[in-house]
N, C-alpha and C positions, 0 to 999 in steps of 0.2 A: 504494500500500500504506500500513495505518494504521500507527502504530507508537506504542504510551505508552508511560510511564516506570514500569519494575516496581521498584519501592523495598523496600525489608526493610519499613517503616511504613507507615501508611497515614498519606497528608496528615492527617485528624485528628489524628492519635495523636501525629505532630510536632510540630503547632500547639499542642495540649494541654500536650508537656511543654514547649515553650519558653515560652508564657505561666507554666509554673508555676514554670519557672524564673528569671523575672522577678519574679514575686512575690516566690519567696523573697530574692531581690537586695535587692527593694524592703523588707521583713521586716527585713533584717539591717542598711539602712542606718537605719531610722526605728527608734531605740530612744532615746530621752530619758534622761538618768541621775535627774531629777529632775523630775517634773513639780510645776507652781506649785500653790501653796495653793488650795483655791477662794476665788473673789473675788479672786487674788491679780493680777496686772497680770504677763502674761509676760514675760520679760525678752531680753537678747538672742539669749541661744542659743538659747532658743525661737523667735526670730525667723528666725536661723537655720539653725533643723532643719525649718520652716516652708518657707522659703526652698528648702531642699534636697529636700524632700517635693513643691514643685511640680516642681522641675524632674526629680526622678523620673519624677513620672506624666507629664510631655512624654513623657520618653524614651521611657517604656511603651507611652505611645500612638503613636509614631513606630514602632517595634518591633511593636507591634500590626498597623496599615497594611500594615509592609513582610511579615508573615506573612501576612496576607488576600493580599496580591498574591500573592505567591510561590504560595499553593496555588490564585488561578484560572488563573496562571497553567499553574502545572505538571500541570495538570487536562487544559488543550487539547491533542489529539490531534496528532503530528507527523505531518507529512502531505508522503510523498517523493513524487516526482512519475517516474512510471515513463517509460524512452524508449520512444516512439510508434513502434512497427517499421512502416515504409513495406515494402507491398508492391509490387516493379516491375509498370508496368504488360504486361500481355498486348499481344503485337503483334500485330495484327488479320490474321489468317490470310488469305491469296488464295485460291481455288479454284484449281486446276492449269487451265489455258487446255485447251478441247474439241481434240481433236485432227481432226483433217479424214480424211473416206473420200473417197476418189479410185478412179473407175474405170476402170481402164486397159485398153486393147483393143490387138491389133493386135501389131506385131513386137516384143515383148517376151516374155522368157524366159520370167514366168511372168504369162499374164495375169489378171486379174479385180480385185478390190478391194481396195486397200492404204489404210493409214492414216500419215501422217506427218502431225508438228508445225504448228504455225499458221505461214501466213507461208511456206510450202515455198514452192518453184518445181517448174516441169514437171518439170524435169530431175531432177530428187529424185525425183519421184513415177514417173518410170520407171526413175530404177538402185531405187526401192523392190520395183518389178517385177520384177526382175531384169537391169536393163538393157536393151541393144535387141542384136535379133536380127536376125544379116545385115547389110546397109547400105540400109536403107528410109530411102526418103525423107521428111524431118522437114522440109523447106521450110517447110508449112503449120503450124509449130509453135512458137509463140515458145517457147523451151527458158528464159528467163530472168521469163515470166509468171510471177504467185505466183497461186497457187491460191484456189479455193473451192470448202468442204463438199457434196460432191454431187454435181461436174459427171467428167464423163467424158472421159476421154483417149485420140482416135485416131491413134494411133502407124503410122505407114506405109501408111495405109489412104486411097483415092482416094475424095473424097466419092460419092456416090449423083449422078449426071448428070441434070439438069433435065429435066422430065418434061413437057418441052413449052415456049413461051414462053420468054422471057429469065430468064434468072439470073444468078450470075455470071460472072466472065471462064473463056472457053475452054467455056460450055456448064455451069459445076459449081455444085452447088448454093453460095448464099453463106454464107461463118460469119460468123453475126451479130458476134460478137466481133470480128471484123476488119476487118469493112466499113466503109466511109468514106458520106460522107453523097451523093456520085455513084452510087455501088455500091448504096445502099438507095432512091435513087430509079426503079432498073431494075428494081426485081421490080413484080409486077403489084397492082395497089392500094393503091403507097405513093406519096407525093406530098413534097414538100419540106416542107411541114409533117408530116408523119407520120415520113420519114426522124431532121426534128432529135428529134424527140422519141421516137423508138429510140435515139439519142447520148444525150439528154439522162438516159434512162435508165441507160445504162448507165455514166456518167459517176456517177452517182447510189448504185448499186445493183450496181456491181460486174460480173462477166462475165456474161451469163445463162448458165444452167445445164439449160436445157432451150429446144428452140422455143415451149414454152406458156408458159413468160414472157410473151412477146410478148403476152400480155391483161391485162398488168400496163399496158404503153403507152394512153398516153391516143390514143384514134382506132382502137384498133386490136380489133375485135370478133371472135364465131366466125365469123361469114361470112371475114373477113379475113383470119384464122388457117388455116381451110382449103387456104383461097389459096393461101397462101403456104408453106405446110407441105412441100410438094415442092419446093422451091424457096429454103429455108433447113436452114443445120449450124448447131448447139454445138460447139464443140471447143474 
């Protein structure tokens, strides 16, 4: 913000009368009671009113000087300097993390699709269910697994029985999620190469979530898929 000096006068008007009030100073001291004859040779106190008349106009002109300054000075604008208000910075907002649908099947109170928090476990995802109904067997369940978006939860339900050929132990179809790399050398057209690299996905890539995953694996095509399609769970 600007701010000047509002005076009753205007710098002129002060300059004006203090010059003129120095003249008149100057006026009252220089008055001779006698001045010399002409031709006459001045005498001393002419020398000394001389004398005193210079050093008047010093003064005046030192008096002069200091009234030039004073009005450029008193001309320049005072200039305060306002505080700069910092505004806090904004804290960069998160998006709320997606929450996961889980399809739950099988001996729960109430089955079909719940949604809980990232990061749940099984176990969460069937008391989301309602819990479990009766005493079904949950062997085949890691209850302490943590979830992913999409995949389905068979809750006391005996896999679908290998439709021929080997599968896994006891005749049952194999969950890829749980199989070891013996267990995925037994289905038909996988091979010890094909096996690590079912682990190495899903080491990778998290539980699969469907059997058509499985064309995600490197080596593993639709011929191979069909194959095996009776012969593998998600769970």
């Amino acid at each position: 913000m600007i701010r000047g000096p509002a005076p009753e006068e205007t710098r002129a008007e002060v300059a004006r009368r203090r010059l003129a009030e120095l003249a008149a100073a100057f006026d009252a001291q220089w008055q001779p009671e006698d001045d010399p004859a002409e031709g006459e040779p001045p005498g001393p106190r002419h020398a000394r009113l001389r004398d005193r008349h210079l050093a008047l106009l010093g003064i005046a002109g030192v008096a002069v000087l200091v009234l030039v300054g004073w009005w450029v000075l008193a001309g320049r604008p005072e200039t305060i300097d306002e505080p700069v208000a910092i505004e806090p910075s904004a804290e960069p907002s998160s998006a709320p993390a997606k929450e996961l649908v889980i399809d739950v099947v099988g001996a729960v109170a109430r089955p079909g699709i719940v949604t809980v928090p990232p990061g749940s476990r099984v176990h969460e995802a069937i008391e989301a269910a309602g819990g479990l109904v009766g005493q079904p067997d949950t062997t085949s369940l890691n209850m302490a697994r943590e979830l992913t978006d999409g995949e389905q939860l068979l809750v006391g339900i005996t896999p679908p029985p290998v439709a021929g050929g080997t599968g896994g132990a006891e005749g049952r179809a194999l969950d890829l999620n749980r199989a070891d790399q013996p267990a995925l050398e037994e289905l038909p057209g996988i091979g010890p190469v094909t096996a690590s690299a079912i682990l190495d996905w899903r080491s990778e890539n998290g539980p699969f979530r469907s059997v058509d995953d499985l064309l995600d694996v490197k080596g593993i095509g639709e011929a191979t898929l069909a194959e095996l399609r009776d012969h593998v769970v998600v769970q």
